[in-house]
N, C-alpha and C positions, 0 to 999 in steps of 0.2 A: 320773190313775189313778182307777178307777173304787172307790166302796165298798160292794158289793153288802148285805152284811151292817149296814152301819150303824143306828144304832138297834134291833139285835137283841142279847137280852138272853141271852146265854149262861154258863151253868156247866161246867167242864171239874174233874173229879174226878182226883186223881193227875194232878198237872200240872207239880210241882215239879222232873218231869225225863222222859228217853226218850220214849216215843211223846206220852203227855199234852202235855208242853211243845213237843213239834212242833205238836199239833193248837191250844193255843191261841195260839200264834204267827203259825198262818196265817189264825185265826180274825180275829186284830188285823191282819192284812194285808186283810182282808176290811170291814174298818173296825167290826166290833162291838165292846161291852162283855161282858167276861167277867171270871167270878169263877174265879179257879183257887186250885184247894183242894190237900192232901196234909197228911202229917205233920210234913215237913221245914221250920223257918222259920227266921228270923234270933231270932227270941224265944224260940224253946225247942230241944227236940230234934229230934236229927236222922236219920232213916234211916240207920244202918250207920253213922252218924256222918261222912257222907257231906257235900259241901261244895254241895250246889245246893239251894235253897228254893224258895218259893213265890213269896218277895218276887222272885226272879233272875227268874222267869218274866213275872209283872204289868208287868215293867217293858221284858223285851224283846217282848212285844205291844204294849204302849203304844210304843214304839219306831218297831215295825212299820206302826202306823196306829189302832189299837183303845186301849178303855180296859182296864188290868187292874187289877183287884182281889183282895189275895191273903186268904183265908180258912183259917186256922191247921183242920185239922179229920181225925179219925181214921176212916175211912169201914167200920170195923168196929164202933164204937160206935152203937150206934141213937140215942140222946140226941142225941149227935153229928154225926150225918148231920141228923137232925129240925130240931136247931139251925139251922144251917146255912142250909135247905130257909124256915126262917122268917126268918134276917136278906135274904135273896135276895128273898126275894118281900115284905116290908117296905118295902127300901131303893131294890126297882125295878120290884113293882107283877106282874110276871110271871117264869118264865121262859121261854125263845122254843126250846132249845136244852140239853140236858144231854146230857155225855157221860162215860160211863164209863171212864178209862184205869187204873183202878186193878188192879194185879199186884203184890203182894208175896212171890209162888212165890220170887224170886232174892235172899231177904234174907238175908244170913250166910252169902252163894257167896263163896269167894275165887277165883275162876275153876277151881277143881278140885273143889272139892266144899263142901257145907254145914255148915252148923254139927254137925249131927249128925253128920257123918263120913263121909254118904253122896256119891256123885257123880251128874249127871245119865246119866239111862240106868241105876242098878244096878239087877238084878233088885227085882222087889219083893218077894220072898220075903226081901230080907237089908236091907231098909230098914226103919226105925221107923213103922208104919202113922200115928202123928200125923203124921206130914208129909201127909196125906191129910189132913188137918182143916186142918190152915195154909193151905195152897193153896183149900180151899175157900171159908174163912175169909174168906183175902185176895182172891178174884177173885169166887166168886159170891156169895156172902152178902153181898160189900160192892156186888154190883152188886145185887143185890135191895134193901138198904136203900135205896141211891141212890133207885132207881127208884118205890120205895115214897113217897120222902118228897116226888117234883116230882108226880108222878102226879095227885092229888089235884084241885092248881092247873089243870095241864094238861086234865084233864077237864072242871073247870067252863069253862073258857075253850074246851073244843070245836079245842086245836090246842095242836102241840109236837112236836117229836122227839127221841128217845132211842136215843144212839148207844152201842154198848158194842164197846171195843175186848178183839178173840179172837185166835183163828191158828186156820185152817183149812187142814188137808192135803188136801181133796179125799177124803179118805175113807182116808189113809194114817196108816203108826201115826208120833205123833210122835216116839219115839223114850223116852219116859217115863212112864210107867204114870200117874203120878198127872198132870203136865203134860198128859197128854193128858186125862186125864179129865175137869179140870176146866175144860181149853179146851171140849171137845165140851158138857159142862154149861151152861160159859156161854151158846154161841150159842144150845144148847136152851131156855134160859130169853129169850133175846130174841126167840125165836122166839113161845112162850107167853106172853106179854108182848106182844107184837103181836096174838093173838090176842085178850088180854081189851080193848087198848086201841083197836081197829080203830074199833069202836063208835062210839067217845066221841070220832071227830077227831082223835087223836095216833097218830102212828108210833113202833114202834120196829124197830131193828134192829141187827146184828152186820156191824162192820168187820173186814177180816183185814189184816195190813200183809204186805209180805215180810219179808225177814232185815232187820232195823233197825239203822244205828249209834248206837245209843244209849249212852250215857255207861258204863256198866257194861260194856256187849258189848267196847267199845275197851278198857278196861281190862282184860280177859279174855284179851288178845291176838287177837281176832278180830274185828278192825275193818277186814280187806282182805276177807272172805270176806263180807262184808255186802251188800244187792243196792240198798239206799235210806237217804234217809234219814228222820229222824222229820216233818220237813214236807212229805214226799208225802202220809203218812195225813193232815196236819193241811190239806193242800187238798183231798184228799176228801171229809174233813167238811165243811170252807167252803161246798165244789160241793151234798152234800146241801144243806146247809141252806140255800144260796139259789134251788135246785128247787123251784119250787109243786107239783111235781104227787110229790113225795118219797114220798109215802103208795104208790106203786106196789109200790116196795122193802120193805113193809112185811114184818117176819117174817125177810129172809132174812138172807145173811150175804154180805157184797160184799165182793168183792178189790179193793182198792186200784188196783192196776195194771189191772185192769178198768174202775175210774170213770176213770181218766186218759185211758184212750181215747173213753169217751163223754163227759167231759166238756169235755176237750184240755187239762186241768193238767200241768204237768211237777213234777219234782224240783227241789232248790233249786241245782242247777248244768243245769238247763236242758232236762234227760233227762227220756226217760221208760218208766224201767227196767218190763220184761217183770215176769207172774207170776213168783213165788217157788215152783219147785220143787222138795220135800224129794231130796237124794242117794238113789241106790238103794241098800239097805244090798251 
């Protein structure tokens, strides 16, 4: 087996489950070190109270072929993220590789609706406009911190890329006012964000996966209706990040099942499931 990524020094944000713990799994199949972060540990609290961490992740990439390293860290807190951004580059000099999977839009879903009583898709005229703030909160403010705090390094060193996991409908509505909002937000910000960091050597850019079986979605009841799993996005990124010539993709937002064809990765039973296209209402 070959380890393309070896000796590359990656952080994976939101990693302690769903799409993140795919991507830094295939990271570790890839043979790098990676730091994967989130809120969820064996030392403190836990997401929803929710039974998968940080430590479950570190150790099934180390498993896979790679080193993990789990970092306890709340990627809404600036301190926090900053934190983080200095024990990383500290303990290993650079990083090579940051990716954003952080989503906390589904936190207090019990598969029907939200803590606040709303469901996905209600008008937004009868939802509580904060859930607009959470969802930003949680996706792009905490991808802006991210981004803020490797950037820096990455600059002086003239090389890096920055991956932020989105969902793109191709220009379709996704079915929830504010969900959609601040998917389209985020990519826009990776998009401008590739713009200021062209310059300076470093890529960044926006991942789209398809319908993901992610630990929550199965719980949902809707783990047949799924088209991938979380380690097709997590050899996507692998595939970015062992492309030298990666900076092409700068700005945009790449589908998944798009790099599997250019790349020739499959799924983790062998496939290599088509775009994800949203139902017509």
């Amino acid at each position: 087996m070959t380890a393309p990524l070896a000796g590359r020094i990656c952080v994976v944000a939101g990693a302690s489950r769903g799409v993140g713990r795919g991507i830094a799994r295939a990271l570790g199949e890839a043979g790098a070190t990676v730091v994967v972060t989130g809120r969820s540990s064996e030392v403190g609290p836990r997401t929803d109270g929710r039974a998968e961490t940080v430590e479950d992740t570190a150790r099934l990439l180390t498993e896979a072929g790679g080193q993990g390293y789990p970092y306890h860290c709340d990627h809404t807190v600036e301190r926090d993220v900053d934190a983080l951004a200095t024990w990383v580059l500290r303990r290993f000099g650079r990083a090579d590789l940051v990716v954003d999977a952080v989503w906390g839009g589904n936190e207090g879903y019990d598969g029907e609706r939200y803590g606040d009583g709303s469901a996905y898709g209600t008008p937004f005229w009868r939802r509580p406009p904060g859930r607009l703030g959470h969802v930003f909160e949680t996706g792009v403010y905490a991808q802006l911190l991210l981004a803020k705090a490797f950037a820096p390094a990455m600059v002086a060193a003239r090389q890096g890329l920055i991956v932020t996991v989105t969902f793109d409908g191709a220009g379709a509505y996704l079915g929830d006012v504010f969900y959609d909002l601040a998917k389209a937000a985020m990519a826009r910000l990776a998009f401008a964000m590739a713009e200021e960091l062209r310059p300076h050597g470093v890529t960044c850019l926006a991942l789209s996966p398809g319908f993901v079986r992610t630990e929550r979605v199965i719980e949902a009841g809707h783990g047949e209706e799924t088209t991938e799993t979380p380690l097709y996005a997590g050899r996507a990124v692998a595939a970015l990040a062992a492309d030298a010539d990666v900076r092409r993709f700068g700005g945009r937002v790449l589908q998944v099942a798009d790099l599997a064809d250019h790349y020739g990765f499959t799924d983790e039973d062998g496939g290599r499931p088509r775009r994800f296209v949203l139902p017509t209402p």
